[in-house]
PDB file with SEQRES, HELIX, SHEET and CRYST1 records, atoms N, CA, C and O in Angstrom:
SEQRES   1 A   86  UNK UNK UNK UNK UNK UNK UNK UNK UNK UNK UNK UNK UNK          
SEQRES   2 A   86  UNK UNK UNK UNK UNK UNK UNK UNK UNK UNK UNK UNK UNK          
SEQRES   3 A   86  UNK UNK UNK UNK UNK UNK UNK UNK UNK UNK UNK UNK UNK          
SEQRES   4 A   86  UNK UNK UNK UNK UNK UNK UNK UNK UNK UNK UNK UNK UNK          
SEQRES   5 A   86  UNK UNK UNK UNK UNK UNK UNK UNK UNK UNK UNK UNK UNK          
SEQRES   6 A   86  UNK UNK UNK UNK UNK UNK UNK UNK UNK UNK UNK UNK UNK          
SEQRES   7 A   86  UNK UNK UNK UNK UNK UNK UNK UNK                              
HELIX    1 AA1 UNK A   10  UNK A   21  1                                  12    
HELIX    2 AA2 UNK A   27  UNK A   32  1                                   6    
HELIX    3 AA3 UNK A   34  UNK A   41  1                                   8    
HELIX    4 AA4 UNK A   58  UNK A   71  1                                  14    
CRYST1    1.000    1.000    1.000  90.00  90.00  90.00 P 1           1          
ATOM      1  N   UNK A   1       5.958  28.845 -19.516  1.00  0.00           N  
ATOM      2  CA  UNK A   1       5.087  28.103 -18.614  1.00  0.00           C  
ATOM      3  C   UNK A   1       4.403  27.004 -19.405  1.00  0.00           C  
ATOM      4  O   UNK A   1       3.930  27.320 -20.497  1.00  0.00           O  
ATOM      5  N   UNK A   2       4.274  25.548 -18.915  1.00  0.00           N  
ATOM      6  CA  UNK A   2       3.738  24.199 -19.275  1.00  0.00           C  
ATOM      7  C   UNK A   2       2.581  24.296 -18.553  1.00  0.00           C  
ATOM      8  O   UNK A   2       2.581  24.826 -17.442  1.00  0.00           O  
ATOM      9  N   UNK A   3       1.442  23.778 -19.133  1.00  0.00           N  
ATOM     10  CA  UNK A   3       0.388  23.163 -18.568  1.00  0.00           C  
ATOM     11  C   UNK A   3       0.116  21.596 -18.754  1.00  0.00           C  
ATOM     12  O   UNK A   3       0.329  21.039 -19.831  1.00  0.00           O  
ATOM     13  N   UNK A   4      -0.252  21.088 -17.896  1.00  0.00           N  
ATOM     14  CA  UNK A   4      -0.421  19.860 -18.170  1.00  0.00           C  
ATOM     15  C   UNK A   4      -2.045  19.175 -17.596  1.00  0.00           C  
ATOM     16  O   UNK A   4      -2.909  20.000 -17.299  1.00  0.00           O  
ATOM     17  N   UNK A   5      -2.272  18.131 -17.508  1.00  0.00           N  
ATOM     18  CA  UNK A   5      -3.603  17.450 -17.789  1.00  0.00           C  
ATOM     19  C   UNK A   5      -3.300  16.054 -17.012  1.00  0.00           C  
ATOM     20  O   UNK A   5      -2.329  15.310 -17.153  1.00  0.00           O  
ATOM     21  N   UNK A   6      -4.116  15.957 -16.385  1.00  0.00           N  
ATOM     22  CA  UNK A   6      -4.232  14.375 -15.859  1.00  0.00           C  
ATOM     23  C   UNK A   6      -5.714  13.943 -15.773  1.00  0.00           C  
ATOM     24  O   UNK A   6      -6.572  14.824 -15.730  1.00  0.00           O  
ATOM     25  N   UNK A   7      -6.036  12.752 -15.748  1.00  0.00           N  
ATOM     26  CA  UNK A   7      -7.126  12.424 -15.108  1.00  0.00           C  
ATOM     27  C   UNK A   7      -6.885  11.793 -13.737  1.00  0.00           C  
ATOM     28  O   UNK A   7      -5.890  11.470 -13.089  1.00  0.00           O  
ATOM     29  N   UNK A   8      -8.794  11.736 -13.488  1.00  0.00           N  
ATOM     30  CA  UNK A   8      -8.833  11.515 -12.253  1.00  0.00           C  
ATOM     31  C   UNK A   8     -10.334  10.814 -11.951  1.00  0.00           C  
ATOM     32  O   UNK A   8     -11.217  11.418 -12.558  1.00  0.00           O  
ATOM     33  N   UNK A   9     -10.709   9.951 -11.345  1.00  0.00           N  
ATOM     34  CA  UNK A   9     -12.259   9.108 -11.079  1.00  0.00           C  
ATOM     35  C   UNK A   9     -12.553  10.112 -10.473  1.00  0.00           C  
ATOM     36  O   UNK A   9     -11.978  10.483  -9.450  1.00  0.00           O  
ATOM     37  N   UNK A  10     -13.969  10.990 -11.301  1.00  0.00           N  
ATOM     38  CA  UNK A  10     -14.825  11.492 -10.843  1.00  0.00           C  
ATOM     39  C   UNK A  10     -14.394  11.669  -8.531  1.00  0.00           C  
ATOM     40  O   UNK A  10     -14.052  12.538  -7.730  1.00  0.00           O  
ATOM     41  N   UNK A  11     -14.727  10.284  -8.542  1.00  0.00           N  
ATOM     42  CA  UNK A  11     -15.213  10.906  -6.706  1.00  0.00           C  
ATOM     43  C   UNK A  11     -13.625  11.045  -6.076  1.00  0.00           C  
ATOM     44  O   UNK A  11     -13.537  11.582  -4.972  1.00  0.00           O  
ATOM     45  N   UNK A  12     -12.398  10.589  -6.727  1.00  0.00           N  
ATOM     46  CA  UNK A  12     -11.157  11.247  -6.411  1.00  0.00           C  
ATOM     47  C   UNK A  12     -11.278  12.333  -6.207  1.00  0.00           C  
ATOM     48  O   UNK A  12     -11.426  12.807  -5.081  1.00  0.00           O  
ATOM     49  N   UNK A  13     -11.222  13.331  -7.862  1.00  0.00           N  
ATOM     50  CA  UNK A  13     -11.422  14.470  -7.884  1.00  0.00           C  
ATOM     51  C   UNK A  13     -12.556  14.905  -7.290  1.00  0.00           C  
ATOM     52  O   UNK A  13     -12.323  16.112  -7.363  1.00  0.00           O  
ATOM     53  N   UNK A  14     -13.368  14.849  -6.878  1.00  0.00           N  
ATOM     54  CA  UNK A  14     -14.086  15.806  -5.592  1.00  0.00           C  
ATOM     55  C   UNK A  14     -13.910  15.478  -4.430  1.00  0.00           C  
ATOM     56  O   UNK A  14     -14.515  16.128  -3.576  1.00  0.00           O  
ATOM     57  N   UNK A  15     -13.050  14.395  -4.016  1.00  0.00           N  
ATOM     58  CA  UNK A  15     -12.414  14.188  -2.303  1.00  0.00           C  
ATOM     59  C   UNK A  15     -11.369  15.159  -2.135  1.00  0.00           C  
ATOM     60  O   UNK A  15     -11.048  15.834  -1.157  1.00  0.00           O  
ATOM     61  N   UNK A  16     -10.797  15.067  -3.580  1.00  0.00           N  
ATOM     62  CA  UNK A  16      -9.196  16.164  -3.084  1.00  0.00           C  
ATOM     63  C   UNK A  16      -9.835  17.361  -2.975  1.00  0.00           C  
ATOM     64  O   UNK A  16      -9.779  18.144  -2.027  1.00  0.00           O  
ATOM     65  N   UNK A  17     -10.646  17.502  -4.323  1.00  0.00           N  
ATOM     66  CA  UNK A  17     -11.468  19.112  -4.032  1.00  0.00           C  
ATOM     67  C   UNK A  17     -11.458  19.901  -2.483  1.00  0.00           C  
ATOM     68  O   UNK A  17     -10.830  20.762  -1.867  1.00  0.00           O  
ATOM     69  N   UNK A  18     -12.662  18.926  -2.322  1.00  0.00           N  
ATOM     70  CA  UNK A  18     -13.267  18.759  -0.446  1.00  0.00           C  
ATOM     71  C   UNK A  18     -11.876  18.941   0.496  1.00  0.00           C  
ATOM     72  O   UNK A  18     -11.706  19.590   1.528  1.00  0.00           O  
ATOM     73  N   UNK A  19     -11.082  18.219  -0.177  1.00  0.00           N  
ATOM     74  CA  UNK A  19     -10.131  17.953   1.048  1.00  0.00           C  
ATOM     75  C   UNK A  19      -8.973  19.190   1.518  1.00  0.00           C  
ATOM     76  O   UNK A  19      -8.567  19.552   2.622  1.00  0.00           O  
ATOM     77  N   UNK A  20      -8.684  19.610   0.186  1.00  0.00           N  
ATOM     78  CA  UNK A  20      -7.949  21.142  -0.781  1.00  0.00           C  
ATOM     79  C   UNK A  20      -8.797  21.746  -0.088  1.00  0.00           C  
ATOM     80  O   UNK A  20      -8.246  21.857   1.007  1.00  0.00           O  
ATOM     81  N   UNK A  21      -9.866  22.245  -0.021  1.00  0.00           N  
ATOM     82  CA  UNK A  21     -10.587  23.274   0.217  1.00  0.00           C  
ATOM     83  C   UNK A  21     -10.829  23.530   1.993  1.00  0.00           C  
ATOM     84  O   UNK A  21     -10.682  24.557   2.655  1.00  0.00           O  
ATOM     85  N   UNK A  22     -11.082  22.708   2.237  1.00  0.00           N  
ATOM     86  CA  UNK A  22     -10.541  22.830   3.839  1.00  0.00           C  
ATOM     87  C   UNK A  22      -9.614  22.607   4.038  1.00  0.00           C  
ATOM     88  O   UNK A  22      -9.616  21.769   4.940  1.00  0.00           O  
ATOM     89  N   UNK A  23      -8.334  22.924   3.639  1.00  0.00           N  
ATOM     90  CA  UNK A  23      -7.455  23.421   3.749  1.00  0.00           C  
ATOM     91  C   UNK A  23      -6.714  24.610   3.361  1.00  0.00           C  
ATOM     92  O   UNK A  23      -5.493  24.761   3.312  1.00  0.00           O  
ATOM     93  N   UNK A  24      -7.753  25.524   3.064  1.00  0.00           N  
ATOM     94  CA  UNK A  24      -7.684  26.850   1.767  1.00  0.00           C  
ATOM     95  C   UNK A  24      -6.722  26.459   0.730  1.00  0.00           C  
ATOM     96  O   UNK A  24      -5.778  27.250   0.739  1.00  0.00           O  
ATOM     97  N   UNK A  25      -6.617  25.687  -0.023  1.00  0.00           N  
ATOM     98  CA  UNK A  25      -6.096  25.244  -0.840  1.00  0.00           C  
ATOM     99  C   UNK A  25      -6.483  24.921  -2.281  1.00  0.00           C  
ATOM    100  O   UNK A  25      -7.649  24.526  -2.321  1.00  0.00           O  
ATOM    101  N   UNK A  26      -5.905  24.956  -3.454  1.00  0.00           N  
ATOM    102  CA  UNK A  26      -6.785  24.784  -4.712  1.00  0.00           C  
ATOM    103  C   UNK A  26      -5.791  23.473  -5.234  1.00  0.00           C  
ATOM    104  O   UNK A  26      -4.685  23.117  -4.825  1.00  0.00           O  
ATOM    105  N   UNK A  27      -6.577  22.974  -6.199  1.00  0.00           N  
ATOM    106  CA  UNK A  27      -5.685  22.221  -7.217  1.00  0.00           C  
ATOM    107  C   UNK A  27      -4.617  22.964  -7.408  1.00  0.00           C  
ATOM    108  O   UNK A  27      -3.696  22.937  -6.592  1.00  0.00           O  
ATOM    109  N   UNK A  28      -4.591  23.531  -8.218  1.00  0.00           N  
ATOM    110  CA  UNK A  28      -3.559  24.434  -8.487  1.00  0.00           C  
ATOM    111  C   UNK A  28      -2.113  24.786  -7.737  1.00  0.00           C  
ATOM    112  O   UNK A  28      -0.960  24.632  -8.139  1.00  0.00           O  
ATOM    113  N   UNK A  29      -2.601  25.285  -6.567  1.00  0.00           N  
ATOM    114  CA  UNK A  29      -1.355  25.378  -5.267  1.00  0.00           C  
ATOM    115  C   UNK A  29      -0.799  23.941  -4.888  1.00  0.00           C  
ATOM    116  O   UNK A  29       0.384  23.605  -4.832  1.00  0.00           O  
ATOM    117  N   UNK A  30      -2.212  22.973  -4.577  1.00  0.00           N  
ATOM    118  CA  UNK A  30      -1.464  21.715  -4.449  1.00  0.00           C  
ATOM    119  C   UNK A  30      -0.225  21.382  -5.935  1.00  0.00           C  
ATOM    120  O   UNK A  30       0.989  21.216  -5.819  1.00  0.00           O  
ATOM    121  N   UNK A  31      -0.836  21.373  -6.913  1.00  0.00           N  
ATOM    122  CA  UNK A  31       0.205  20.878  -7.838  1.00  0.00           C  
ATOM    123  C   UNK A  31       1.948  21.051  -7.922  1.00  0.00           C  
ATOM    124  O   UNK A  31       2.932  20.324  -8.062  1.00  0.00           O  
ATOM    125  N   UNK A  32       1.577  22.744  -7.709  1.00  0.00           N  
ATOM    126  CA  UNK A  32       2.498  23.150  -7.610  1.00  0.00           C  
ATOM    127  C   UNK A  32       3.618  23.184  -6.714  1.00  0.00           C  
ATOM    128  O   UNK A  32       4.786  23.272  -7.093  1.00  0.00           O  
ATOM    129  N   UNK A  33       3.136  23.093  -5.178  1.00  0.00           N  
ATOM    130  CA  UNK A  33       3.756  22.699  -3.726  1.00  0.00           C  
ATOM    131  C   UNK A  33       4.518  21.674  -3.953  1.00  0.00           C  
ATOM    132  O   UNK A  33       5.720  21.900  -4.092  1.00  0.00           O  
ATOM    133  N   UNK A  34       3.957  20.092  -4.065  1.00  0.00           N  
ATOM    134  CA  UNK A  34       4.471  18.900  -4.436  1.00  0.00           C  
ATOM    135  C   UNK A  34       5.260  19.558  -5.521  1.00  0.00           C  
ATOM    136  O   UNK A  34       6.422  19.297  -5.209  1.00  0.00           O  
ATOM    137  N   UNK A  35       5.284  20.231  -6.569  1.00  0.00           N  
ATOM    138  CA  UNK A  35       6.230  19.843  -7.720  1.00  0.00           C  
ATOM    139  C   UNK A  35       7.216  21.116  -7.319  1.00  0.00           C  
ATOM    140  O   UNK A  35       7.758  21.364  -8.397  1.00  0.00           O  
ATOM    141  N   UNK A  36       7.494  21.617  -6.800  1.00  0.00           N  
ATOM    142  CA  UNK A  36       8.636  22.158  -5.612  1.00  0.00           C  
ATOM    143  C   UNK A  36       9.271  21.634  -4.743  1.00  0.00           C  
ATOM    144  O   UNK A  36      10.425  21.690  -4.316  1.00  0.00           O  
ATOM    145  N   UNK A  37       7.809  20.778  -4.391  1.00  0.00           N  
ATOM    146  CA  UNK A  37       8.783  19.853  -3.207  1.00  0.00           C  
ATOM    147  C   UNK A  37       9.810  18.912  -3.434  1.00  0.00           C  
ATOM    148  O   UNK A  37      10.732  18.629  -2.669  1.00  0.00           O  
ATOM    149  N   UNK A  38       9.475  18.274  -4.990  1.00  0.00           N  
ATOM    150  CA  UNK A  38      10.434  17.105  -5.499  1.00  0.00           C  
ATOM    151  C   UNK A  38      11.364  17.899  -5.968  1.00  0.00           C  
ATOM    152  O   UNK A  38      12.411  17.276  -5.792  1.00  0.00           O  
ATOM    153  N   UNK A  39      11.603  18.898  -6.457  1.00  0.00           N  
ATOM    154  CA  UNK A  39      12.274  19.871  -7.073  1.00  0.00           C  
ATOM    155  C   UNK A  39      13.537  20.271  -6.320  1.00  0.00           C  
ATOM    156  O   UNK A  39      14.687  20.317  -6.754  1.00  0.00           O  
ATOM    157  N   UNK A  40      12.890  20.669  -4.585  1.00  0.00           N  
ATOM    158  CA  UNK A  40      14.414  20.883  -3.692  1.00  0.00           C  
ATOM    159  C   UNK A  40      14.422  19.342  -3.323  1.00  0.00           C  
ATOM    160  O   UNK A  40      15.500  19.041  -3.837  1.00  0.00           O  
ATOM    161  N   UNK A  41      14.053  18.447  -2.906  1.00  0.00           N  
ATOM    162  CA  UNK A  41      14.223  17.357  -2.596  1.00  0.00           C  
ATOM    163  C   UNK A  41      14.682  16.300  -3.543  1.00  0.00           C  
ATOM    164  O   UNK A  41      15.459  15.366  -3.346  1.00  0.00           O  
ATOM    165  N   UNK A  42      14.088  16.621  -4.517  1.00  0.00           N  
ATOM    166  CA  UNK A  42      15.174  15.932  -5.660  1.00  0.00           C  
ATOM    167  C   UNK A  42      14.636  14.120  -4.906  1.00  0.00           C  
ATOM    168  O   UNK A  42      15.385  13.147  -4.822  1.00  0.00           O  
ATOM    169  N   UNK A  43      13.528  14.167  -4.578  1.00  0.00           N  
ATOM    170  CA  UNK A  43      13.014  12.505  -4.392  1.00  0.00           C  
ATOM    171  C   UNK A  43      11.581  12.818  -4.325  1.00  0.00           C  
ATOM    172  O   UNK A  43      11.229  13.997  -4.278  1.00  0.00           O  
ATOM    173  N   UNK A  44      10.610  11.735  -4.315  1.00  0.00           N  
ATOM    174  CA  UNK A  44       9.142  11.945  -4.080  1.00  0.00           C  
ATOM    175  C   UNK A  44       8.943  11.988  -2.764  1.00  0.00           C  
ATOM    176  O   UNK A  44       9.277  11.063  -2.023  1.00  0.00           O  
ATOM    177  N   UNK A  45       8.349  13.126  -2.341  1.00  0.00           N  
ATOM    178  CA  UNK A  45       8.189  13.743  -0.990  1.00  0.00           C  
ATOM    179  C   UNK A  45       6.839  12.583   0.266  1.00  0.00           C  
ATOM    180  O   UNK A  45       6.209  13.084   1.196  1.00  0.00           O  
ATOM    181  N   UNK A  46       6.769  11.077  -0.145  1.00  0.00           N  
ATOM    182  CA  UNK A  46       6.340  10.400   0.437  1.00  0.00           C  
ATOM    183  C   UNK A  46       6.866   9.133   0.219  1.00  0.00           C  
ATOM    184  O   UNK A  46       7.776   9.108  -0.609  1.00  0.00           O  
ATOM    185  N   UNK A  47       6.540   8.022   0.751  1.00  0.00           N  
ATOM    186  CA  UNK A  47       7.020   6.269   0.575  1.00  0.00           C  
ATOM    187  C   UNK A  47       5.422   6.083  -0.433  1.00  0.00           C  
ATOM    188  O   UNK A  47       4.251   6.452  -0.512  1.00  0.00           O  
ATOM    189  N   UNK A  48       6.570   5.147  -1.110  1.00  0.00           N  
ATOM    190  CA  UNK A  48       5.866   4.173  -1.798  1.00  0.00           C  
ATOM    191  C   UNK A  48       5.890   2.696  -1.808  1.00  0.00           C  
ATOM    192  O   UNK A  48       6.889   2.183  -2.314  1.00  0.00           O  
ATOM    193  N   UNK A  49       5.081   2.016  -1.397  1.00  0.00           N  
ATOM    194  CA  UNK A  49       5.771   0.126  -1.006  1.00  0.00           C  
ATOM    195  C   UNK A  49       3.922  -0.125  -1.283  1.00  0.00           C  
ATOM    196  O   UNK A  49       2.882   0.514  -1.127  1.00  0.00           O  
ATOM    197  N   UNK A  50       4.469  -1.800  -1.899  1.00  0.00           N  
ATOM    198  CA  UNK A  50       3.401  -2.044  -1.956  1.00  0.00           C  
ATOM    199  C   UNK A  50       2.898  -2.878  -0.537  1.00  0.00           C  
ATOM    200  O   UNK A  50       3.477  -3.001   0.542  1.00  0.00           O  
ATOM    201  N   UNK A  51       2.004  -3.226  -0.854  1.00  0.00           N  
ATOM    202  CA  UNK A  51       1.320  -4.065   1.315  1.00  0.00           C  
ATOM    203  C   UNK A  51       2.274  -4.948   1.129  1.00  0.00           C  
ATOM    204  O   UNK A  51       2.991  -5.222   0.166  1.00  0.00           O  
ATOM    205  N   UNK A  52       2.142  -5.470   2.517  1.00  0.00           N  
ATOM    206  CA  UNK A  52       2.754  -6.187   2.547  1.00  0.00           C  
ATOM    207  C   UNK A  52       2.470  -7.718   2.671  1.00  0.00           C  
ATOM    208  O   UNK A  52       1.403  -7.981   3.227  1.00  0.00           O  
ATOM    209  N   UNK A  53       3.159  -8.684   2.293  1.00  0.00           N  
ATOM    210  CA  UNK A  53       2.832 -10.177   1.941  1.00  0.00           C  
ATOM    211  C   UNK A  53       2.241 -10.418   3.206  1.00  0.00           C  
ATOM    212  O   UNK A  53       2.847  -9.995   4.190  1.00  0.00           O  
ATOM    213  N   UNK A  54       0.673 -11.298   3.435  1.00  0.00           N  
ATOM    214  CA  UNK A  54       0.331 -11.377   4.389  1.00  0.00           C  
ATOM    215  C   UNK A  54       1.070 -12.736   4.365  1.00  0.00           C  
ATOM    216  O   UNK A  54       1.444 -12.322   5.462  1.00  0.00           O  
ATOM    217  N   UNK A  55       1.564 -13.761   4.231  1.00  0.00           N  
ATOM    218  CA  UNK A  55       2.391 -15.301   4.629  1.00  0.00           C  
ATOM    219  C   UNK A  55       3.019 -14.719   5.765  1.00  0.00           C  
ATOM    220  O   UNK A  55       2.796 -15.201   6.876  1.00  0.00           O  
ATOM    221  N   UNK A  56       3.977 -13.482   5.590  1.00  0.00           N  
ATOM    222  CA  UNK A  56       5.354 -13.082   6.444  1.00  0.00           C  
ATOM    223  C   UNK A  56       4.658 -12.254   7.364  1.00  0.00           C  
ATOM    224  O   UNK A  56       5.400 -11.554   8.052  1.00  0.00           O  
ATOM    225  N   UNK A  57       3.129 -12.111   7.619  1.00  0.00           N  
ATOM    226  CA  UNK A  57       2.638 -11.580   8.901  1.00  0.00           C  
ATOM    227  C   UNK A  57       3.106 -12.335  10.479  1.00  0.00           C  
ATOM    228  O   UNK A  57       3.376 -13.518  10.690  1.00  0.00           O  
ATOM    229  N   UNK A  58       3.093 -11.733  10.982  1.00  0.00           N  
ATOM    230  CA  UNK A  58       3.256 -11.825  13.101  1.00  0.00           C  
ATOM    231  C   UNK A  58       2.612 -13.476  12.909  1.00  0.00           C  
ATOM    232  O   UNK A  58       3.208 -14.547  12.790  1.00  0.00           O  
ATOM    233  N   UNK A  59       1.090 -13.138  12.937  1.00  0.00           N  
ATOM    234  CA  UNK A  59       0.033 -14.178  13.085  1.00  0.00           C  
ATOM    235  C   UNK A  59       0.770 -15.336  12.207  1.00  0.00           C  
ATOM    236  O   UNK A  59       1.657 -15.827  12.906  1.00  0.00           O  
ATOM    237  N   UNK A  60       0.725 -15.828  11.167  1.00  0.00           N  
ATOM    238  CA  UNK A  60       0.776 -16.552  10.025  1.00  0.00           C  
ATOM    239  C   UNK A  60       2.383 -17.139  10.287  1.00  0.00           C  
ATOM    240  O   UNK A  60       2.596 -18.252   9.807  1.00  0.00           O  
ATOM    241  N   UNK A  61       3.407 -16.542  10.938  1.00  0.00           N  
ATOM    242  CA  UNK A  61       4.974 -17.125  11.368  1.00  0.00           C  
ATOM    243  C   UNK A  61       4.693 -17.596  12.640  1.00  0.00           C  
ATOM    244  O   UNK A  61       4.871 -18.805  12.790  1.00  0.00           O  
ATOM    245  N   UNK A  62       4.343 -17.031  13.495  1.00  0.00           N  
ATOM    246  CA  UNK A  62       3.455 -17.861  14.781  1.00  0.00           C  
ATOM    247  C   UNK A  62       3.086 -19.278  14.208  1.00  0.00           C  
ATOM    248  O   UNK A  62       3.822 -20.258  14.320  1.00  0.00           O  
ATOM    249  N   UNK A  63       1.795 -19.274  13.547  1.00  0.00           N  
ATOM    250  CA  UNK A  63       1.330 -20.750  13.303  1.00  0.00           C  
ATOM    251  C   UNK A  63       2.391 -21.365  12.516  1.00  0.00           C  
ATOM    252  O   UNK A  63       2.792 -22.269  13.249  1.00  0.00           O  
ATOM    253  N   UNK A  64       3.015 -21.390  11.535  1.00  0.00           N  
ATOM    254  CA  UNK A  64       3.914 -22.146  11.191  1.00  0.00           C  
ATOM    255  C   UNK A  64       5.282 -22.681  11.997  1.00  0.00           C  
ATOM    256  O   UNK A  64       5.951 -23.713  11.937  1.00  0.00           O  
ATOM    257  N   UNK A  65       5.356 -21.410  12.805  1.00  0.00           N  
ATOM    258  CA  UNK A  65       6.853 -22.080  14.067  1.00  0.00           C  
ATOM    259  C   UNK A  65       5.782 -23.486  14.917  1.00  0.00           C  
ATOM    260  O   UNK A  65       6.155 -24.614  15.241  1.00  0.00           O  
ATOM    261  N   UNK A  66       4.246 -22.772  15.091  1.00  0.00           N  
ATOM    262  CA  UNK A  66       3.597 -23.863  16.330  1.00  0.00           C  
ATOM    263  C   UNK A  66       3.392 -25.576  15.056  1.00  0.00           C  
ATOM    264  O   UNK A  66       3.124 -26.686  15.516  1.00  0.00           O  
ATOM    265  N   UNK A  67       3.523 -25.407  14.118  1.00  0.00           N  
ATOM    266  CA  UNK A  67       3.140 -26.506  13.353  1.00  0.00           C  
ATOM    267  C   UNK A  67       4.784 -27.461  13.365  1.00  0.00           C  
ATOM    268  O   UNK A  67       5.101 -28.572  13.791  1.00  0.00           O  
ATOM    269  N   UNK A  68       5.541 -26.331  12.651  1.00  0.00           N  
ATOM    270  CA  UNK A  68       7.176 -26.750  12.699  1.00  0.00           C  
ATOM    271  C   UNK A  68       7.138 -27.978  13.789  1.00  0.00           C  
ATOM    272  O   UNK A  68       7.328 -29.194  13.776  1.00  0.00           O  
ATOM    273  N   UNK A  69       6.725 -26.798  14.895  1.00  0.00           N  
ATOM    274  CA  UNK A  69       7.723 -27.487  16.137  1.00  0.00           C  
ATOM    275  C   UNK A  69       6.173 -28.763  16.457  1.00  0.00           C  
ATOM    276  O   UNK A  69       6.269 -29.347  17.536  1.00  0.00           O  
ATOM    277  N   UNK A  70       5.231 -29.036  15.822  1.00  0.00           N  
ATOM    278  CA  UNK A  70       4.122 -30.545  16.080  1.00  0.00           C  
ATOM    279  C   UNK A  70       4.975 -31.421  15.057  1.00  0.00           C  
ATOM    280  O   UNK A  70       5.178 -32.580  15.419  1.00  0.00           O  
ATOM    281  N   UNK A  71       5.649 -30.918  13.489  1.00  0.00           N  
ATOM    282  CA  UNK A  71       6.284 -32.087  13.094  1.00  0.00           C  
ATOM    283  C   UNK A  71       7.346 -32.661  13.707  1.00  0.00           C  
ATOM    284  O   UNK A  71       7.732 -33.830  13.720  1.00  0.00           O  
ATOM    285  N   UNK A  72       7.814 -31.566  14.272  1.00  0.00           N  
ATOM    286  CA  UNK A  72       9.703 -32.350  14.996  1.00  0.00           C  
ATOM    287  C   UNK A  72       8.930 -33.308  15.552  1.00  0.00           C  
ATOM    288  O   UNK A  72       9.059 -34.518  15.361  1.00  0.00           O  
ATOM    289  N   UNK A  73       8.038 -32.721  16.317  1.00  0.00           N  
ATOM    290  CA  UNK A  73       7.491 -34.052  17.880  1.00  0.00           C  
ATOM    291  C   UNK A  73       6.579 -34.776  17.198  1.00  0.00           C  
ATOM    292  O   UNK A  73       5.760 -35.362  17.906  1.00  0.00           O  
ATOM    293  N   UNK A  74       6.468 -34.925  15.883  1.00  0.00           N  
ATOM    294  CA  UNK A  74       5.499 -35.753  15.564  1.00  0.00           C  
ATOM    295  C   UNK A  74       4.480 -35.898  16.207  1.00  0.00           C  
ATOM    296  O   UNK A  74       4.001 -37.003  16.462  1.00  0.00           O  
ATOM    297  N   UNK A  75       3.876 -34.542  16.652  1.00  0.00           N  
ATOM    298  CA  UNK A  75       2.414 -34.686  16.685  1.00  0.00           C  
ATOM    299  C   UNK A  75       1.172 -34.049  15.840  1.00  0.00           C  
ATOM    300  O   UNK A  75       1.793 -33.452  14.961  1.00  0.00           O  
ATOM    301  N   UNK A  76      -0.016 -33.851  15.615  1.00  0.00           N  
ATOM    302  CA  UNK A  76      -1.027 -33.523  15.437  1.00  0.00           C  
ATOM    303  C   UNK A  76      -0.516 -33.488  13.428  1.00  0.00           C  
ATOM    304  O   UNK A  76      -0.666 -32.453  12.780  1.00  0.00           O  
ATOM    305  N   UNK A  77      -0.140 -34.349  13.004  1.00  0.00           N  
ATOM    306  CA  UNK A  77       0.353 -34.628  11.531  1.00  0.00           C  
ATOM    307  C   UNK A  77      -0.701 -35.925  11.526  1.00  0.00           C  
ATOM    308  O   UNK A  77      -0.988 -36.888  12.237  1.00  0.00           O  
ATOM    309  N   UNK A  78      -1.193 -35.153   9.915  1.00  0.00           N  
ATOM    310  CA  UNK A  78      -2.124 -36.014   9.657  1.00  0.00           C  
ATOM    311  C   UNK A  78      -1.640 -35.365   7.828  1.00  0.00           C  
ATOM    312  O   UNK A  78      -1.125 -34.295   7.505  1.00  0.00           O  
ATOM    313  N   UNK A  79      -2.155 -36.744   6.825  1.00  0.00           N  
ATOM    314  CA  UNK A  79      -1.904 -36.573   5.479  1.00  0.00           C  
ATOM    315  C   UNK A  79      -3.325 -35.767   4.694  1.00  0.00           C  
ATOM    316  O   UNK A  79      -4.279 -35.261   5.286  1.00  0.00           O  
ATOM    317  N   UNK A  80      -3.140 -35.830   3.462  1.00  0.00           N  
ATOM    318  CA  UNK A  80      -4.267 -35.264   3.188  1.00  0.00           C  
ATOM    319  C   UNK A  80      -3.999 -35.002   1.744  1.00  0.00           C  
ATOM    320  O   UNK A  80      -2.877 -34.565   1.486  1.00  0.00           O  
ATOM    321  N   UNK A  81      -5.038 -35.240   0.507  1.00  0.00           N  
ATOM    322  CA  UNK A  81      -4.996 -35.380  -1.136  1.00  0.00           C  
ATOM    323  C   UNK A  81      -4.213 -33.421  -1.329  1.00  0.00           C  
ATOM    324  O   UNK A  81      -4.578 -32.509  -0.588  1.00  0.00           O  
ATOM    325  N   UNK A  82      -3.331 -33.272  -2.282  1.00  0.00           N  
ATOM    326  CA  UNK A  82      -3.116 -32.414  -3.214  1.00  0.00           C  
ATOM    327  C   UNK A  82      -4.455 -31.440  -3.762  1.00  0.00           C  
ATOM    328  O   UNK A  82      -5.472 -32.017  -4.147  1.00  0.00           O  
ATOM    329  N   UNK A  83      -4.405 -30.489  -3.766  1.00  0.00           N  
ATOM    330  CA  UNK A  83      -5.532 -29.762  -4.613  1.00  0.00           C  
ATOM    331  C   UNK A  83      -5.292 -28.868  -5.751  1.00  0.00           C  
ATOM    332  O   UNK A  83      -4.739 -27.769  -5.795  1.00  0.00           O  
ATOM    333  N   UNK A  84      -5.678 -29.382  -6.401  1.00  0.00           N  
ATOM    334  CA  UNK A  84      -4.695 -28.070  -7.859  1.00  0.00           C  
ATOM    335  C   UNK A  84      -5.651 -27.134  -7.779  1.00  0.00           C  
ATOM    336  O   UNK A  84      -6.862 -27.329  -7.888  1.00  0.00           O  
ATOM    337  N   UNK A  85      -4.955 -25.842  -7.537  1.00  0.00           N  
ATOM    338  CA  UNK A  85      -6.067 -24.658  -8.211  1.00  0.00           C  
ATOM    339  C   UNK A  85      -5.023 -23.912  -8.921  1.00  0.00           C  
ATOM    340  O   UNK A  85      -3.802 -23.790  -8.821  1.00  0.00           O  
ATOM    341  N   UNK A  86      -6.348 -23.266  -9.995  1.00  0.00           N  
ATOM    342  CA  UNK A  86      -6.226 -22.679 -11.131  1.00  0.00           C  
ATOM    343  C   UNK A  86      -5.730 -20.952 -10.656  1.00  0.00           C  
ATOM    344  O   UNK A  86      -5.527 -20.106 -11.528  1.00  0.00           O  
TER     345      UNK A  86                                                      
END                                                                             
């Protein structure tokens, strides 16, 4: 038998506590559950992705199709200076 060690921010570790515990559950059982679970599953038993790019949001492709389609018709185009940011 291995033991092992992780850390954890203080108020992590007492949310899972809290959270474990109403669920009659300990650290311990949790650890072990998950590391069974990857074990028959042979993958990590949740998704991982990071957020997603807000540019390629609903909202944000909306306004760019409504802008697209003011340059075809050449309307509401107006110029305007470059801004470098750092």
């Amino acid at each position: 038998m291995k033991t092992i060690s992780i850390r954890l921010e203080d108020h992590d570790y007492s949310l899972l506590n809290d959270i474990l515990k109403s669920m009659g559950q300990t650290k311990q059982t949790f650890y072990e559950t998950y590391t069974k679970t990857v074990l028959r599953l042979r993958k990590i038993p949740f998704i991982i992705e990071a957020d997603e790019d807000p540019f390629y949001s609903e909202e944000n492709m909306a306004e760019l199709k409504c802008r697209i389609a003011d340059m075809n018709a050449k309307r509401n185009i107006s110029e305007h200076e470059l801004v470098e940011v750092d």
